[in-house]
C-alpha positions as CSV (number, residue, x, y, z in Angstrom):
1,X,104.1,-5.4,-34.9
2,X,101.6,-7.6,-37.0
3,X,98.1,-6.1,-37.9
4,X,95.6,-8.0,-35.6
5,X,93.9,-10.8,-37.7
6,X,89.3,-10.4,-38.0
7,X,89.2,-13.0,-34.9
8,X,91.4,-11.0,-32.6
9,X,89.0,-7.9,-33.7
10,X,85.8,-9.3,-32.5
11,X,84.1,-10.2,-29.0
12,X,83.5,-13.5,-29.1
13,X,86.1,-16.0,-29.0
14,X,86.9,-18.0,-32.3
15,X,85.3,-21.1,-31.1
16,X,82.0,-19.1,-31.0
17,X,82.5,-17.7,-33.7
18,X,83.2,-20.7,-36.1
19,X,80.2,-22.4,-34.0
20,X,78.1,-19.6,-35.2
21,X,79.4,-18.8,-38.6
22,X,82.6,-20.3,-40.2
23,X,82.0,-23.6,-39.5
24,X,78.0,-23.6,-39.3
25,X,76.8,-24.8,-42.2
26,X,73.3,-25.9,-43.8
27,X,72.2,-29.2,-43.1
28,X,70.9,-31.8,-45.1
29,X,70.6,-34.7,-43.4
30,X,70.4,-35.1,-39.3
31,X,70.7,-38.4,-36.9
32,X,68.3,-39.9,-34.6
33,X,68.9,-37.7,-32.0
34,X,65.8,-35.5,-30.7
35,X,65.3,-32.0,-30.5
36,X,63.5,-31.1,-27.0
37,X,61.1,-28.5,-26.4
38,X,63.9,-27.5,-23.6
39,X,66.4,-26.4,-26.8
40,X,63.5,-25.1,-28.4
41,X,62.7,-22.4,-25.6
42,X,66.6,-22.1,-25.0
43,X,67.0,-21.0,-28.3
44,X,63.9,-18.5,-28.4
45,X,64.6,-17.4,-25.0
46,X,68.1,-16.3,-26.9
47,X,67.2,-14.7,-30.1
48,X,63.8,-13.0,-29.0
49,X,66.2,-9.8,-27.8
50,X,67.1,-9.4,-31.2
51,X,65.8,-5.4,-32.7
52,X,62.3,-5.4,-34.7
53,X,60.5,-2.8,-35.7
54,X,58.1,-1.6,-32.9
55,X,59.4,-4.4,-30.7
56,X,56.7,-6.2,-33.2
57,X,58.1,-9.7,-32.6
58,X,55.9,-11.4,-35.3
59,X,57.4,-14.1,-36.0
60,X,55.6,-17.4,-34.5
61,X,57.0,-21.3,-34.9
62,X,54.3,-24.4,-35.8
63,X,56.9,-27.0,-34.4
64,X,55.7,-30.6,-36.3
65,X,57.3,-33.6,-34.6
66,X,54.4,-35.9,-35.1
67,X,54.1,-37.9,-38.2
68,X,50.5,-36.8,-38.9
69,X,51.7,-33.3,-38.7
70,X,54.5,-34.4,-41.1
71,X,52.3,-36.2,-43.4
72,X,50.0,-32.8,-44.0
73,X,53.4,-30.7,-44.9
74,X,54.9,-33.1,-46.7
75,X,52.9,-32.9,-49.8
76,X,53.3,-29.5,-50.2
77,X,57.1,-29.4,-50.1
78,X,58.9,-29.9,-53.6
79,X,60.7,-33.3,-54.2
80,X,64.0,-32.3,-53.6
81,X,63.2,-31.4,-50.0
82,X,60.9,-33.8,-49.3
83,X,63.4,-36.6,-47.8
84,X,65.0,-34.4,-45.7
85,X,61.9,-32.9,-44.1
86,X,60.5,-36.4,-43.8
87,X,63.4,-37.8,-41.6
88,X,64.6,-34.2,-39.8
89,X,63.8,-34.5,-36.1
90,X,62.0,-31.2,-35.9
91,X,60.5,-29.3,-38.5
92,X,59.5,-26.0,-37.9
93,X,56.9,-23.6,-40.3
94,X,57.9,-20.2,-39.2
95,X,55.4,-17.5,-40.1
96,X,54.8,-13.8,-39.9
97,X,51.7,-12.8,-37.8
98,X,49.8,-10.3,-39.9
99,X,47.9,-9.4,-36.6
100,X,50.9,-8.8,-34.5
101,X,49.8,-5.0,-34.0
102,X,47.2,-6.3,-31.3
103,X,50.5,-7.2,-28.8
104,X,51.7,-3.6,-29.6
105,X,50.5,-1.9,-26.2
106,X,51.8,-4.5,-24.6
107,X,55.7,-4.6,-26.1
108,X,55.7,-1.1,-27.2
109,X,53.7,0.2,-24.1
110,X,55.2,4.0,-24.4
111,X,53.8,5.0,-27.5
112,X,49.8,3.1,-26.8
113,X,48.9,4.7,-30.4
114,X,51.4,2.1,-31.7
115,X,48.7,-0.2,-32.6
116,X,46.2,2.2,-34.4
117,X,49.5,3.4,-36.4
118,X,48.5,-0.2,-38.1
119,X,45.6,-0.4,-38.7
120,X,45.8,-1.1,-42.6
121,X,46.1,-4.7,-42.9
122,X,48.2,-4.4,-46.4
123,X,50.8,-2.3,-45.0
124,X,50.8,-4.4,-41.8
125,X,51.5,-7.6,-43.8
126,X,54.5,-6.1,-45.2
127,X,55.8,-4.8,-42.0
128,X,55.0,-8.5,-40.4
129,X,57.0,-10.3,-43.2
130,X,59.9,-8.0,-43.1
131,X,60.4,-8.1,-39.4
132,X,59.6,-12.1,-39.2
133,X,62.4,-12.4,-42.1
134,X,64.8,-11.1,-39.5
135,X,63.7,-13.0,-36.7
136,X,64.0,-15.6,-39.1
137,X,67.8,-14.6,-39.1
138,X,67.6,-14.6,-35.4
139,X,66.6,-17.7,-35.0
140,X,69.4,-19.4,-37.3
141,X,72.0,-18.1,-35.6
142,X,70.4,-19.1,-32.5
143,X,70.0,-22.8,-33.7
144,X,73.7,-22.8,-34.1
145,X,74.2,-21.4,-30.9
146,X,72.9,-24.5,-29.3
147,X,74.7,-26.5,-31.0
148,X,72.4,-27.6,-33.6
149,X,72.6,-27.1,-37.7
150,X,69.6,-25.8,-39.1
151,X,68.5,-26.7,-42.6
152,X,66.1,-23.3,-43.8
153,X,63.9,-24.5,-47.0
154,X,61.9,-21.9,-49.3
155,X,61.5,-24.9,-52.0
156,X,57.9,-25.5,-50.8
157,X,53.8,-24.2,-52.2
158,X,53.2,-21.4,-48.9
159,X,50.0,-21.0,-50.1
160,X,49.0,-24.6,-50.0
161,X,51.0,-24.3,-46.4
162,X,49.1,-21.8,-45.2
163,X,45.6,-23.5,-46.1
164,X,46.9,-26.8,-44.1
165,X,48.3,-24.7,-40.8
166,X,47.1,-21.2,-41.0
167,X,43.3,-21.5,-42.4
168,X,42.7,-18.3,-40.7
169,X,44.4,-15.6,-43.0
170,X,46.6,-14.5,-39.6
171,X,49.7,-16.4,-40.6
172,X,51.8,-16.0,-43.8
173,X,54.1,-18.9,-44.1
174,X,57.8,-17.7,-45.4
175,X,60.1,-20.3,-44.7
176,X,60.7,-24.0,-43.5
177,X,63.4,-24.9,-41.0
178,X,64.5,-28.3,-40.4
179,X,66.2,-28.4,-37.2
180,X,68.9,-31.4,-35.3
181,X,72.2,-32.4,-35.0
182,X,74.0,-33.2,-38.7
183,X,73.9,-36.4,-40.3
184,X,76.0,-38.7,-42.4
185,X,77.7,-36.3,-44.9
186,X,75.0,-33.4,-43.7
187,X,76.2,-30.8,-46.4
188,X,78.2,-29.9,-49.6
189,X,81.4,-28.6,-50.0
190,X,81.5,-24.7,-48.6
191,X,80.4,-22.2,-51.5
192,X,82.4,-19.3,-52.4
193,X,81.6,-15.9,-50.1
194,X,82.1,-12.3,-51.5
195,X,84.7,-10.1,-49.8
196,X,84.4,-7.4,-48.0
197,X,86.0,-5.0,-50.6
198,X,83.1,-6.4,-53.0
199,X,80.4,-6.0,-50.7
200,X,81.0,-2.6,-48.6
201,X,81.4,1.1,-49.6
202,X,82.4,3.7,-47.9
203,X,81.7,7.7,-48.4
């Protein structure tokens, strides 16, 4: 009797998972076709289960469709990425809100000290950036899940970002997400991936 093969090992058929991982792949160029506000909330009505500390959630999405929205992000972004964001159906700024605590006794409502817990804004930054990073995660695989290919940029000035979108100081822009359905030769040739003996230990 054979060993049973990774796919035969895991919950998910193979078709989700090469939709979700194997095949997905980062996009760099996307048709035409829209992105609607209906696959939007799909999507985050989807990945907004996934774990974060506190139940924090602090991860919010500036969706920019318009081409005045566009032409305010644009110059910010380096040249390399700049075509791609220009002609992507959706871009999305996703940011980490710094002042997430305040919807603590709301999604943490058994521990109502949650928020005080807080109330330094340094350490509350870092917690807002590391659990919007995974949310960020989240939201990729979630992307994928509706059938879309996400293209996630960090080649852009957040600062600059920030002053444009987020004047306030609440948001922290981490990363740029174009968003559609793949284009004419949308991506490169798959890059290597290390193995699991390379990556994983075991004591």
């Amino acid at each position: 009797m054979t060993a049973p093969t990774t796919p035969d090992l895991l919950a998910l058929d193979r078709a989700a998972q090469d939709q979700l991982f194997r095949a997905a792949r980062t996009a760099n160029t996307f048709t035409d076709e829209p992105v609607t506000d209906a696959q939007v909330a799909a999507i985050h009505d989807l990945i907004r289960y996934g774990p974060t500390a506190l139940n924090g959630q602090p991860l919010r999405l500036l969706l920019l469709r318009s081409a005045a929205a566009r032409a305010r992000l644009l110059p910010h972004v380096s040249t390399g990425n700049r075509a791609k964001t220009a002609s992507a159906p959706l871009v999305a700024v996703l940011a980490a809100d710094v002042d997430f605590h305040e919807r603590l006794p709301e999604l943490f409502p058994h521990r109502p000290q949650a928020r005080d817990w807080l109330a330094d804004r340094t350490a509350r930054a870092e917690q807002a950036r590391f659990n919007a990073t995974l949310q960020i995660g989240y939201l990729l695989v979630g992307v994928r899940a509706a059938g879309l290919a996400a293209g996630p940029m960090a080649g852009f000035d957040a600062d600059a970002v920030n002053r444009e979108f987020f004047p306030d100081g609440r948001h922290e822009t981490l990363l740029l997400m174009n968003v559609g359905h793949p284009g004419p030769d949308a991506w490169h040739e798959r890059l290597p991936r290390l193995s699991t003996s390379e990556v994983v230990r075991t004591l």
